[in-house]
Chimera marker file (.cmm) of the C-alpha trace (Angstrom):
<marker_set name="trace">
<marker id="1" x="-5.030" y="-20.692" z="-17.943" r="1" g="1" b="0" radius="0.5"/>
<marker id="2" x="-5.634" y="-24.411" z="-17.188" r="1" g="1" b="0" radius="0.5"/>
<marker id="3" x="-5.579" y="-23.662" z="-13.338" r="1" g="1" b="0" radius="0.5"/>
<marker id="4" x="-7.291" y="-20.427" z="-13.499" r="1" g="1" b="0" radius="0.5"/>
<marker id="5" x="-10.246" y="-21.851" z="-12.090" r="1" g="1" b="0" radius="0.5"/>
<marker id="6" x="-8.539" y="-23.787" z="-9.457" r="1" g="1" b="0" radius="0.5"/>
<marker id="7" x="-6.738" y="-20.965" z="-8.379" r="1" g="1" b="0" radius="0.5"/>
<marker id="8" x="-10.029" y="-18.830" z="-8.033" r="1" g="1" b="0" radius="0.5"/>
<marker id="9" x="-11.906" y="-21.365" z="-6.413" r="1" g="1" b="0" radius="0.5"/>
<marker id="10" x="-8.746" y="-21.174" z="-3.487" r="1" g="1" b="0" radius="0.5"/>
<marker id="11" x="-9.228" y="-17.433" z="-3.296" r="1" g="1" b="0" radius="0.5"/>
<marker id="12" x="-13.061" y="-17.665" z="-3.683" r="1" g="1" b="0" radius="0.5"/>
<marker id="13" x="-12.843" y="-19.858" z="-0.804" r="1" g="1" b="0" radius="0.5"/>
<marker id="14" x="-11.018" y="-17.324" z="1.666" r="1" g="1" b="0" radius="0.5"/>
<marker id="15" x="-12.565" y="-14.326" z="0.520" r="1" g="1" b="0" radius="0.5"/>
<marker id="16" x="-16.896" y="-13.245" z="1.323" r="1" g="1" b="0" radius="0.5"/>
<marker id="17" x="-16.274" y="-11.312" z="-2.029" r="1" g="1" b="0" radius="0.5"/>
<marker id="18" x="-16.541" y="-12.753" z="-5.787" r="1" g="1" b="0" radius="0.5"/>
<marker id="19" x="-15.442" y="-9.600" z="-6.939" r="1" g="1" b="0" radius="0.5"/>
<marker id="20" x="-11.878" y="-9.505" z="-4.815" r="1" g="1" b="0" radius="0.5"/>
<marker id="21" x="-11.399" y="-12.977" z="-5.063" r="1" g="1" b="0" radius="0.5"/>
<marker id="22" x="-11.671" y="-12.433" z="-9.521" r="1" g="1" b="0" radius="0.5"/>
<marker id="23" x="-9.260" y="-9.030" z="-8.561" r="1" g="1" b="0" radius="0.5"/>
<marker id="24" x="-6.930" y="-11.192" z="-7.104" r="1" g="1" b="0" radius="0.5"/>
<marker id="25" x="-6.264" y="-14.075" z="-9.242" r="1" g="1" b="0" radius="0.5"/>
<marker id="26" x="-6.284" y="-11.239" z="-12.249" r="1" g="1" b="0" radius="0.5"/>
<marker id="27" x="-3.292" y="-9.594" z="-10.070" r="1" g="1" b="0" radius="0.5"/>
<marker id="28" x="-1.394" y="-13.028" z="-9.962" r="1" g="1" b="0" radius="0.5"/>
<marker id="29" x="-1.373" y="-13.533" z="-13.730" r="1" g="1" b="0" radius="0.5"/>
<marker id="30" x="-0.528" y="-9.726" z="-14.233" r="1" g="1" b="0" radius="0.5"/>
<marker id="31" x="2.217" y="-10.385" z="-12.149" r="1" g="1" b="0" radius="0.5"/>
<marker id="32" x="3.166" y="-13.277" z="-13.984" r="1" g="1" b="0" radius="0.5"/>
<marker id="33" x="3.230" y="-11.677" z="-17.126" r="1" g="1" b="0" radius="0.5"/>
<marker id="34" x="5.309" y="-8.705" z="-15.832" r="1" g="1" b="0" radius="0.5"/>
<marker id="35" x="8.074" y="-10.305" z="-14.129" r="1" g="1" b="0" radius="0.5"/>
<marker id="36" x="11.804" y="-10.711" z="-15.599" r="1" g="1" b="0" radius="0.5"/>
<marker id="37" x="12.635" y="-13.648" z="-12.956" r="1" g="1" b="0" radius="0.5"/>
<marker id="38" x="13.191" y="-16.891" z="-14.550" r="1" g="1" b="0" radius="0.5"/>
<marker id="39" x="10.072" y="-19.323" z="-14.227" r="1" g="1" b="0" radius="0.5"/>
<marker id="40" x="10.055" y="-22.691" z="-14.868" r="1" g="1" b="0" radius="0.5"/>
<marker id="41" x="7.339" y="-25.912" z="-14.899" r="1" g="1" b="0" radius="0.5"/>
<marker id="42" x="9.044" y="-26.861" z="-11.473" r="1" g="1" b="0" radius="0.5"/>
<marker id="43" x="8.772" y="-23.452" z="-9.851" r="1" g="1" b="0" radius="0.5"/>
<marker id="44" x="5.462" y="-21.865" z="-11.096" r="1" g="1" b="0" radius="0.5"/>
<marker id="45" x="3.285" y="-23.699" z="-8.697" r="1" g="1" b="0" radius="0.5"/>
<marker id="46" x="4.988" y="-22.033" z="-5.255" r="1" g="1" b="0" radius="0.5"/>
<marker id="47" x="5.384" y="-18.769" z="-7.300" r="1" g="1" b="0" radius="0.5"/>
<marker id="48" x="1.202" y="-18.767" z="-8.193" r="1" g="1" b="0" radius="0.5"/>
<marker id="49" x="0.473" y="-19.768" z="-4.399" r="1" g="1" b="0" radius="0.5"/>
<marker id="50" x="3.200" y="-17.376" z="-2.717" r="1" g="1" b="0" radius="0.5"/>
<marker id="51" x="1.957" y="-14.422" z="-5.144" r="1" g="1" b="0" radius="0.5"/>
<marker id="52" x="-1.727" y="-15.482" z="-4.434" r="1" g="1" b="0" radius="0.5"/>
<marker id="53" x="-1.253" y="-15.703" z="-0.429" r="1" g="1" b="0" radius="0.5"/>
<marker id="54" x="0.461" y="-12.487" z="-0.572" r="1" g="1" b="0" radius="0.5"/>
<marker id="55" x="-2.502" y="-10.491" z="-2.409" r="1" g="1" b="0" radius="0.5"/>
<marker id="56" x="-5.108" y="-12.197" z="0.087" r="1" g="1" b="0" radius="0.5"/>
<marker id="57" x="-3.141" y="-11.025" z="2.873" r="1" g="1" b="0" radius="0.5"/>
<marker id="58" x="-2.950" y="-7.510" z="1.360" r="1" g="1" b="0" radius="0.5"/>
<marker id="59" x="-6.535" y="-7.793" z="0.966" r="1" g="1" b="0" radius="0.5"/>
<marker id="60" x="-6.934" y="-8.670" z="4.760" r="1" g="1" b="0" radius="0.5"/>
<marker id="61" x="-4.618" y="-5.800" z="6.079" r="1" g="1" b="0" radius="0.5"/>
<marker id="62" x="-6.331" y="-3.277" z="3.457" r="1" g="1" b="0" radius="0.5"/>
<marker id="63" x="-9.953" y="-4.726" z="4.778" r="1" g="1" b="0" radius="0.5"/>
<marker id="64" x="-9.121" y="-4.661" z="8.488" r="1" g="1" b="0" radius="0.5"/>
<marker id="65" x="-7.251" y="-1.074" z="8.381" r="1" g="1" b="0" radius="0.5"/>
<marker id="66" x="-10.791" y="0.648" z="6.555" r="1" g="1" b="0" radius="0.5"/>
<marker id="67" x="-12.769" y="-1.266" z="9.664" r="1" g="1" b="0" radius="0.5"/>
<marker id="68" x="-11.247" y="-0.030" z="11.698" r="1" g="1" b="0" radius="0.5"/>
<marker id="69" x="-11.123" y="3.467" z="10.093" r="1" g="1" b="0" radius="0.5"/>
<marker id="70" x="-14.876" y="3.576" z="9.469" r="1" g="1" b="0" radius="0.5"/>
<marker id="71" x="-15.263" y="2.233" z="13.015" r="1" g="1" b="0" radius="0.5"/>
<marker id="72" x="-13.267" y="5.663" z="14.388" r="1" g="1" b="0" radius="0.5"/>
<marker id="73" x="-14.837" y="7.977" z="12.036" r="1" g="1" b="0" radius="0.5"/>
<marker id="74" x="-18.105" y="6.432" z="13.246" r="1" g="1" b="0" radius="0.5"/>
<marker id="75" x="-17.097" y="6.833" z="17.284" r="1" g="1" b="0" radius="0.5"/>
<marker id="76" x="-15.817" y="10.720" z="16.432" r="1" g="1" b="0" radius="0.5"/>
<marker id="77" x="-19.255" y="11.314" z="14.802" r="1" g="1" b="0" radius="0.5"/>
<marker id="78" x="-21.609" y="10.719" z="17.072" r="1" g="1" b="0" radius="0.5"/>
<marker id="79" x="-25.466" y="12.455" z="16.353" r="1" g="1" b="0" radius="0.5"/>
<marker id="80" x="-24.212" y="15.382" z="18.411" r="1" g="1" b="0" radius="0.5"/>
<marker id="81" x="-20.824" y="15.718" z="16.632" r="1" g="1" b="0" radius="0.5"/>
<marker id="82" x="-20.592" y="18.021" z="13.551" r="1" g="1" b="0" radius="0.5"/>
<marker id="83" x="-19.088" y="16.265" z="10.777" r="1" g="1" b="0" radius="0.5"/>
<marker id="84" x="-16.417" y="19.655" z="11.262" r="1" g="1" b="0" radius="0.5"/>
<marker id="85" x="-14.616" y="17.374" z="14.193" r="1" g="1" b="0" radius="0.5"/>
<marker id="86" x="-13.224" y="14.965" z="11.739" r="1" g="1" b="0" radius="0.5"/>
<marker id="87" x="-10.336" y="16.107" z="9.225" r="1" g="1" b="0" radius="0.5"/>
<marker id="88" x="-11.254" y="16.716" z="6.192" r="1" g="1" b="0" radius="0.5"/>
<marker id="89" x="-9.041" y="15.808" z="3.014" r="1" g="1" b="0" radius="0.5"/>
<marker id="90" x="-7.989" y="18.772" z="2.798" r="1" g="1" b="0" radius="0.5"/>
<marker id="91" x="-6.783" y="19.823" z="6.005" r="1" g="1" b="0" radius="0.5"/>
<marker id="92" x="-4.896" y="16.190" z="5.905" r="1" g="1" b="0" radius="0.5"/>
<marker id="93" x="-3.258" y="17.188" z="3.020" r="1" g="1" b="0" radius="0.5"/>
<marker id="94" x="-2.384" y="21.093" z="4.593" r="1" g="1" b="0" radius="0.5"/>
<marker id="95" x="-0.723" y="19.215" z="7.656" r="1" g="1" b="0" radius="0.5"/>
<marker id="96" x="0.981" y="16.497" z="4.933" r="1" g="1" b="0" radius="0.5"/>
<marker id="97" x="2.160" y="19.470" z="3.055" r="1" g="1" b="0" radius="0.5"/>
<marker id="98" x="3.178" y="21.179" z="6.524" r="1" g="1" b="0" radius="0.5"/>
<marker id="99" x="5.374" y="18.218" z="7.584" r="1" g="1" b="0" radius="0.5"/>
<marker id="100" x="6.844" y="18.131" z="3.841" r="1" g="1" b="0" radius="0.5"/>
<marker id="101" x="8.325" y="21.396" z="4.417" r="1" g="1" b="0" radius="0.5"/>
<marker id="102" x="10.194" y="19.822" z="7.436" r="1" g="1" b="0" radius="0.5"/>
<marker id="103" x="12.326" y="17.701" z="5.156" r="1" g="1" b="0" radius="0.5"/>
<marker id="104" x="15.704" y="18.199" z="4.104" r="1" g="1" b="0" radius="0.5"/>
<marker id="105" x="15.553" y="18.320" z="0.304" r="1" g="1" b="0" radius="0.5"/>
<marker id="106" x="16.705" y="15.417" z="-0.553" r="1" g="1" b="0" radius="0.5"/>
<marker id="107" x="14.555" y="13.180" z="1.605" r="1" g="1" b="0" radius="0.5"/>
<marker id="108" x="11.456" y="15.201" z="0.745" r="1" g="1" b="0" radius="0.5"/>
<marker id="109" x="11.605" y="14.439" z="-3.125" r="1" g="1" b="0" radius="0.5"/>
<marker id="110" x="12.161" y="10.621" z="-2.192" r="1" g="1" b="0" radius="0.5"/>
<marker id="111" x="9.212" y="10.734" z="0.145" r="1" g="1" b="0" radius="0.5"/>
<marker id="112" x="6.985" y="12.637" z="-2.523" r="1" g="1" b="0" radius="0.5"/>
<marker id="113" x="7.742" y="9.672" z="-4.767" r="1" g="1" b="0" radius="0.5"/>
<marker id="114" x="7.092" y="6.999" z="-2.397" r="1" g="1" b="0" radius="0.5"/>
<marker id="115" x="3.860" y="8.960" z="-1.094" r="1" g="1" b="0" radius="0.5"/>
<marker id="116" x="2.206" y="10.756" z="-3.620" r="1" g="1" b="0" radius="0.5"/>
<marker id="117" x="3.219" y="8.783" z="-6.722" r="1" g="1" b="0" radius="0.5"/>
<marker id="118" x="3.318" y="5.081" z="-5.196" r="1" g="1" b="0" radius="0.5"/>
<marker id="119" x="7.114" y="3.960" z="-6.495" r="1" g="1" b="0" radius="0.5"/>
<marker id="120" x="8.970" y="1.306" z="-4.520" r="1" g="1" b="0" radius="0.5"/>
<marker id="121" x="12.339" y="2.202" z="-3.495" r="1" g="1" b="0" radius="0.5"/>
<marker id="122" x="14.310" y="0.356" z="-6.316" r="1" g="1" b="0" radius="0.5"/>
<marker id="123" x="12.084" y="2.590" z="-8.543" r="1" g="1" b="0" radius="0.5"/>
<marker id="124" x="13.129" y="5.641" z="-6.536" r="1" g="1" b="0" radius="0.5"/>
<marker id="125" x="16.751" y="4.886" z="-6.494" r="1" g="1" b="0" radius="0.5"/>
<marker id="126" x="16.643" y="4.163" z="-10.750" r="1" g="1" b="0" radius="0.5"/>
<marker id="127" x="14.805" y="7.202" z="-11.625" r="1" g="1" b="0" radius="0.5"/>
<marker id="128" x="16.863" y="9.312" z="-9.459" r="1" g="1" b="0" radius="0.5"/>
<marker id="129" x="20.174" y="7.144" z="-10.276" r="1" g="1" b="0" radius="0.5"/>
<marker id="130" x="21.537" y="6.205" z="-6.594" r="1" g="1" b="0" radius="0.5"/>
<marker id="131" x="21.793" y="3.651" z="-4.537" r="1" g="1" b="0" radius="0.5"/>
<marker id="132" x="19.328" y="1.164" z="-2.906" r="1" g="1" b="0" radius="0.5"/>
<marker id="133" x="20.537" y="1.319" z="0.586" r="1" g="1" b="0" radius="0.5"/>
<marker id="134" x="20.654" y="5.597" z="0.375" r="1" g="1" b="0" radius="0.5"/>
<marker id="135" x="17.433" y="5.874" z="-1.462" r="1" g="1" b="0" radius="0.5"/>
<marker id="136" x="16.050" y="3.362" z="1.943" r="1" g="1" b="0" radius="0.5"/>
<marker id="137" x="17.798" y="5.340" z="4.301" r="1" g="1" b="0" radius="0.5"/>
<marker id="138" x="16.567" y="8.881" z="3.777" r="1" g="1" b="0" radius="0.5"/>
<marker id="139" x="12.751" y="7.555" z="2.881" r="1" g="1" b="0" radius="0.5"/>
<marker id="140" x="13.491" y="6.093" z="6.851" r="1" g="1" b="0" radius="0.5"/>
<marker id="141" x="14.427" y="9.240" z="8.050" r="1" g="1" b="0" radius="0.5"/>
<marker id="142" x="11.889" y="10.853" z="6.517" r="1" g="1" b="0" radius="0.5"/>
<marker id="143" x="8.901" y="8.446" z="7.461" r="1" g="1" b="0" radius="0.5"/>
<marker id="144" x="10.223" y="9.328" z="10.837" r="1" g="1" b="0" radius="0.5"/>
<marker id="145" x="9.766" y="12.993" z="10.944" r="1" g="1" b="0" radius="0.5"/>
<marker id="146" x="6.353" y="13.004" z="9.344" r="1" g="1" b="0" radius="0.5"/>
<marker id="147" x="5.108" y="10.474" z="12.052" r="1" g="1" b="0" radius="0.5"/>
<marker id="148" x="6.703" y="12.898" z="14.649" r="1" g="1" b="0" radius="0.5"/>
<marker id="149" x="4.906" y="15.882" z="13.109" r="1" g="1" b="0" radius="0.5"/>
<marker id="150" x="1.339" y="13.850" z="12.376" r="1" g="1" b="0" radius="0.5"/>
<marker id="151" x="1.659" y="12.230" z="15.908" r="1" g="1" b="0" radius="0.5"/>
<marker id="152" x="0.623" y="16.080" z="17.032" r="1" g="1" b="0" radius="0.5"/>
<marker id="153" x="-2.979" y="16.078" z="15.186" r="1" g="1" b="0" radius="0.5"/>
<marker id="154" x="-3.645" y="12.844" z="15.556" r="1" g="1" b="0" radius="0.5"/>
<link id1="1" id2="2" r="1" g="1" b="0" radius="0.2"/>
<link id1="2" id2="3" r="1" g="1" b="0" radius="0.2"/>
<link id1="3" id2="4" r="1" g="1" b="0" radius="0.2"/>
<link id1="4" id2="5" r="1" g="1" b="0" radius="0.2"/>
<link id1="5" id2="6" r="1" g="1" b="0" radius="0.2"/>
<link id1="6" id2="7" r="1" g="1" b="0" radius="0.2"/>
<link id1="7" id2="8" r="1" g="1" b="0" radius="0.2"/>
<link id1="8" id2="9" r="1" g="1" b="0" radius="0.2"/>
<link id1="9" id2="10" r="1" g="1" b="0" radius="0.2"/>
<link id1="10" id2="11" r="1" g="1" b="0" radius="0.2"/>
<link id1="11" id2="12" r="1" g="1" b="0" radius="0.2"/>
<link id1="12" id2="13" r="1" g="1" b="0" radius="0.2"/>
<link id1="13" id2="14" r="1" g="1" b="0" radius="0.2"/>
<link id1="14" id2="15" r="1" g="1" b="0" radius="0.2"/>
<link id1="15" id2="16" r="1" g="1" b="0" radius="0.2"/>
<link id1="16" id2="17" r="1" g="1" b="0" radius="0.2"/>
<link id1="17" id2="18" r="1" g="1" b="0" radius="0.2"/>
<link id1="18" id2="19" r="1" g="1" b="0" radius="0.2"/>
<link id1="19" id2="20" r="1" g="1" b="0" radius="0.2"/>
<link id1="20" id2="21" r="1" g="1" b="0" radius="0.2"/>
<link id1="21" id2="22" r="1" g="1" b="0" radius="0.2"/>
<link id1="22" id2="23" r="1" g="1" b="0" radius="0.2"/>
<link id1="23" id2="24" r="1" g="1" b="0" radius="0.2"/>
<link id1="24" id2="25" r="1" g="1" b="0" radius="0.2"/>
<link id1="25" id2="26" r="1" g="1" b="0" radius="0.2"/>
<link id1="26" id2="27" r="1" g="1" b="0" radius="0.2"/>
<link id1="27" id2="28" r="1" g="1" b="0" radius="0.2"/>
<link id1="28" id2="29" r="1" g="1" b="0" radius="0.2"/>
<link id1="29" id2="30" r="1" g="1" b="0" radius="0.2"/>
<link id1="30" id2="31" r="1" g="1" b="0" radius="0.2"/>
<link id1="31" id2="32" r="1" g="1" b="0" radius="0.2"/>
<link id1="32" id2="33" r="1" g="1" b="0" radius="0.2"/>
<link id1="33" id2="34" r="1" g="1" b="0" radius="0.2"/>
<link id1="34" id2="35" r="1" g="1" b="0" radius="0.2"/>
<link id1="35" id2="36" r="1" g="1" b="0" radius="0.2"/>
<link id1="36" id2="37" r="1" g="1" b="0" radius="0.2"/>
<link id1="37" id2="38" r="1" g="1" b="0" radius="0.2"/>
<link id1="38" id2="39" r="1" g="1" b="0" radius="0.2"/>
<link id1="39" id2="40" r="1" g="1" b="0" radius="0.2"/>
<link id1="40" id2="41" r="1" g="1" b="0" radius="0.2"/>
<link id1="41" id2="42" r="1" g="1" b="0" radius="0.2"/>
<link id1="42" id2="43" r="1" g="1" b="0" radius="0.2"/>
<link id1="43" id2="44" r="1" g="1" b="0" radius="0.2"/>
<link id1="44" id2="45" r="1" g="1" b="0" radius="0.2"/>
<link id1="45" id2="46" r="1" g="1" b="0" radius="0.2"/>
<link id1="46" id2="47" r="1" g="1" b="0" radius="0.2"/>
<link id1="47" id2="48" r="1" g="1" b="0" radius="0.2"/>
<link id1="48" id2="49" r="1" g="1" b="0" radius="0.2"/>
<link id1="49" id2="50" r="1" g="1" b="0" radius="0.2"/>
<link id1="50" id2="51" r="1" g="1" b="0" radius="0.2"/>
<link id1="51" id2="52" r="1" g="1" b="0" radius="0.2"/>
<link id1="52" id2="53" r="1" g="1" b="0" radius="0.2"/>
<link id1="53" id2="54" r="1" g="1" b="0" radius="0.2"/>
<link id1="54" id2="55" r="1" g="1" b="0" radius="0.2"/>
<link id1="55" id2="56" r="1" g="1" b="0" radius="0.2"/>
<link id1="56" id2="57" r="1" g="1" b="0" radius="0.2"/>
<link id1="57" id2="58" r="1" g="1" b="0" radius="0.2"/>
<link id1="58" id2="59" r="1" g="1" b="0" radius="0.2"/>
<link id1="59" id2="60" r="1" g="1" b="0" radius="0.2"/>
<link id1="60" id2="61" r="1" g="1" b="0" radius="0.2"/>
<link id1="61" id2="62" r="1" g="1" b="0" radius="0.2"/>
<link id1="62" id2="63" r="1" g="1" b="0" radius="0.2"/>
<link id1="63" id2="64" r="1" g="1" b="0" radius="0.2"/>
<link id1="64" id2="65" r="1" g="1" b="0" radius="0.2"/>
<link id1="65" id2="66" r="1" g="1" b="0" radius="0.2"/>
<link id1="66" id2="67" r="1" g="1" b="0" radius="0.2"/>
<link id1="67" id2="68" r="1" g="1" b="0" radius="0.2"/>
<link id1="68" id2="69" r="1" g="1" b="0" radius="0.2"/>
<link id1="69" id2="70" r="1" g="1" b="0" radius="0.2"/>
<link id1="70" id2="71" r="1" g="1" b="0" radius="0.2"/>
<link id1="71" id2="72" r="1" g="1" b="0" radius="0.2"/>
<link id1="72" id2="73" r="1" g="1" b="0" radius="0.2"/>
<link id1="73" id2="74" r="1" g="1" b="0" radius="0.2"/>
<link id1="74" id2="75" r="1" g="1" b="0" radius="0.2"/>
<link id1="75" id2="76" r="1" g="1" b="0" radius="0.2"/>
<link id1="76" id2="77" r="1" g="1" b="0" radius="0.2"/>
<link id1="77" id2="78" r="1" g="1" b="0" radius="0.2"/>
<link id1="78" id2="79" r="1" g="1" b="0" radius="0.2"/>
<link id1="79" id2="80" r="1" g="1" b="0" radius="0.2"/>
<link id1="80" id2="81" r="1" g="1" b="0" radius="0.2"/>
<link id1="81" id2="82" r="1" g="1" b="0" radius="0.2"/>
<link id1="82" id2="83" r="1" g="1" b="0" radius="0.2"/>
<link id1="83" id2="84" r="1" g="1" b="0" radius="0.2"/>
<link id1="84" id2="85" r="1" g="1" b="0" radius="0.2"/>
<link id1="85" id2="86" r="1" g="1" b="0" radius="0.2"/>
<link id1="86" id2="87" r="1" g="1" b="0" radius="0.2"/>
<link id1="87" id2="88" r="1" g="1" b="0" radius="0.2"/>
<link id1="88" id2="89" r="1" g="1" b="0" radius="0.2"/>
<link id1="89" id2="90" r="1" g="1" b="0" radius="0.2"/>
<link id1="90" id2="91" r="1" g="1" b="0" radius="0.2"/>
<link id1="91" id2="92" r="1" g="1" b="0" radius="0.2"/>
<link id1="92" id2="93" r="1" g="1" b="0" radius="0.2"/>
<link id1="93" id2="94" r="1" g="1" b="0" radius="0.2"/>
<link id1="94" id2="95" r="1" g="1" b="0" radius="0.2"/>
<link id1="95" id2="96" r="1" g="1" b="0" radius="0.2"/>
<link id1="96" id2="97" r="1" g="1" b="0" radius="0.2"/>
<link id1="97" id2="98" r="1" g="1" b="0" radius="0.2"/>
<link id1="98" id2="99" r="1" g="1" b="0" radius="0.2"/>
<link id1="99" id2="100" r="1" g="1" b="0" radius="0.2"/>
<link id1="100" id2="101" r="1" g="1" b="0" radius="0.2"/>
<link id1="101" id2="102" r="1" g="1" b="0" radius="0.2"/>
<link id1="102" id2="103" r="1" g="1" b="0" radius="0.2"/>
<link id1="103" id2="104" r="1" g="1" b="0" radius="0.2"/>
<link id1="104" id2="105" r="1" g="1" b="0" radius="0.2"/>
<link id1="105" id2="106" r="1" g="1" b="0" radius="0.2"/>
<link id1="106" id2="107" r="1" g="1" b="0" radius="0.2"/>
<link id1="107" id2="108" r="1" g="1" b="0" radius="0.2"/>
<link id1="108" id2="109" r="1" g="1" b="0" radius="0.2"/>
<link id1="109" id2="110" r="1" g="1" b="0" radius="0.2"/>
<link id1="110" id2="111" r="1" g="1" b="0" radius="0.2"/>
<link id1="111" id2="112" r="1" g="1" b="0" radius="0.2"/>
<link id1="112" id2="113" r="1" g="1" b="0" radius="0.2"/>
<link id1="113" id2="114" r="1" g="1" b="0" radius="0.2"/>
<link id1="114" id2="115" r="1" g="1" b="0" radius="0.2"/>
<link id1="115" id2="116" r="1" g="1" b="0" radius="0.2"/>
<link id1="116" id2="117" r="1" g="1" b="0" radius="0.2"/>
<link id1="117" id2="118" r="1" g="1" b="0" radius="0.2"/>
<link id1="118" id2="119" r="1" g="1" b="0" radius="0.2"/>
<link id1="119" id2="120" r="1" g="1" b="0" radius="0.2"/>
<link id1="120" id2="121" r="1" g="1" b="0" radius="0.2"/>
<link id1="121" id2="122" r="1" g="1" b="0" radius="0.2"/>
<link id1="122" id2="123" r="1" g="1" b="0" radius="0.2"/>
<link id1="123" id2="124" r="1" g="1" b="0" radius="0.2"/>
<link id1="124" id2="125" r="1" g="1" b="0" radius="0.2"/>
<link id1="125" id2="126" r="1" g="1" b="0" radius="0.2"/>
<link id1="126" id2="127" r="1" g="1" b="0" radius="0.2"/>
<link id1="127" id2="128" r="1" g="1" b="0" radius="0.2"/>
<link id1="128" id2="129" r="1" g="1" b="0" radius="0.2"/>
<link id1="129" id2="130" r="1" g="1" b="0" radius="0.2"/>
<link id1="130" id2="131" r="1" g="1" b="0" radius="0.2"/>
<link id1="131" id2="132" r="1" g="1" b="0" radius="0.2"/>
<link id1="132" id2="133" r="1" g="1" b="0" radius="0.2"/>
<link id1="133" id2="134" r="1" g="1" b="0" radius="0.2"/>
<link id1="134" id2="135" r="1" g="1" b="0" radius="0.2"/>
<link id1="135" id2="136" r="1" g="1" b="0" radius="0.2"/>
<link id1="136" id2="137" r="1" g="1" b="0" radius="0.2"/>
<link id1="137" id2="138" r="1" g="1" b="0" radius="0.2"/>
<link id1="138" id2="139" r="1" g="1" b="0" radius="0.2"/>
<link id1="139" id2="140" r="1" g="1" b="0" radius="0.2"/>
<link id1="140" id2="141" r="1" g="1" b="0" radius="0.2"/>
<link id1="141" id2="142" r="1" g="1" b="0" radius="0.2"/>
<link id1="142" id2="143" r="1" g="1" b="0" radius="0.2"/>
<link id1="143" id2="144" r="1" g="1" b="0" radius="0.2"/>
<link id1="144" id2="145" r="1" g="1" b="0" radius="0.2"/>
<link id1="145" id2="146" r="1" g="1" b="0" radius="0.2"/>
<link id1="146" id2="147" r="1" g="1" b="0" radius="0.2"/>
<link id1="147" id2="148" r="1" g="1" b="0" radius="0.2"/>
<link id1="148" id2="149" r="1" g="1" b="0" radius="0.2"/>
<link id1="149" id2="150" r="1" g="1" b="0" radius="0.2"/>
<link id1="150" id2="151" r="1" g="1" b="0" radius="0.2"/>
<link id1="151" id2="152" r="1" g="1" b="0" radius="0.2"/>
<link id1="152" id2="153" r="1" g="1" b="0" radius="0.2"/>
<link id1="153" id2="154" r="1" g="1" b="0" radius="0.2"/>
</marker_set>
């Protein structure tokens, strides 16, 4: 807590937004909190920074992928588009559904995990009790027949 406003000065210094930047740091110490590595006096400082760089640059890649979102959904809808030529959510989720139905079985539960309820693959592979490398491999495989399948209607 002694470098808390040290640490959000950094971020506050890298970031346009107040808000984010007081996100972010919030995130580190979360993280701190919640992990079961060993931390000691010697190796806190690189954790703080590494965890810190690594939220700002998931900030960055979050902020630059809705630019340049916003930026295509504004080029689609020009004033003598209809808003019916961009996808609505639920005709994104009919073609997600659609290319779920493609799966074998067992790739299409991992997939829903990793998709629709946001677990990492050593979560996968614990609640589903196998192994890292075969809970990876099928959520490859599948990642690769839903981009063949979205590629179409994209």
């Amino acid at each position: 807590m002694t470098h808390r406003d040290e640490l959000l000065a950094f971020v506050s210094s890298r970031l346009n937004s107040s808000m984010e930047a007081e996100d972010i740091v919030q995130n580190v110490f979360l993280r701190l909190l919640t992990t079961d590595k060993m931390i000691t006096a010697v190796t806190l400082p690189a954790l703080v920074y590494t965890m810190t760089r690594n939220l700002m640059a998931d900030y960055y890649r979050r902020h630059t992928s809705f630019e340049q979102y916003e930026h295509y959904i504004k080029g689609v809808c020009s004033d003598e588009d209809s808003m019916e030529s961009v996808f609505s959510a639920r005709e994104i989720m009919e073609h997600l559904e659609r290319g779920l139905v493609r799966l074998p079985e067992n790739c299409r539960e991992i997939y829903r995990l990793h998709i629709y309820d946001g677990m990492k693959v050593s979560e996968i592979s614990q609640q589903l009790g196998e192994g890292y490398k075969s809970v990876e491999h099928r959520l490859g495989a599948a990642r690769k027949v839903m981009r063949c399948y979205l590629r179409r209607y994209a």
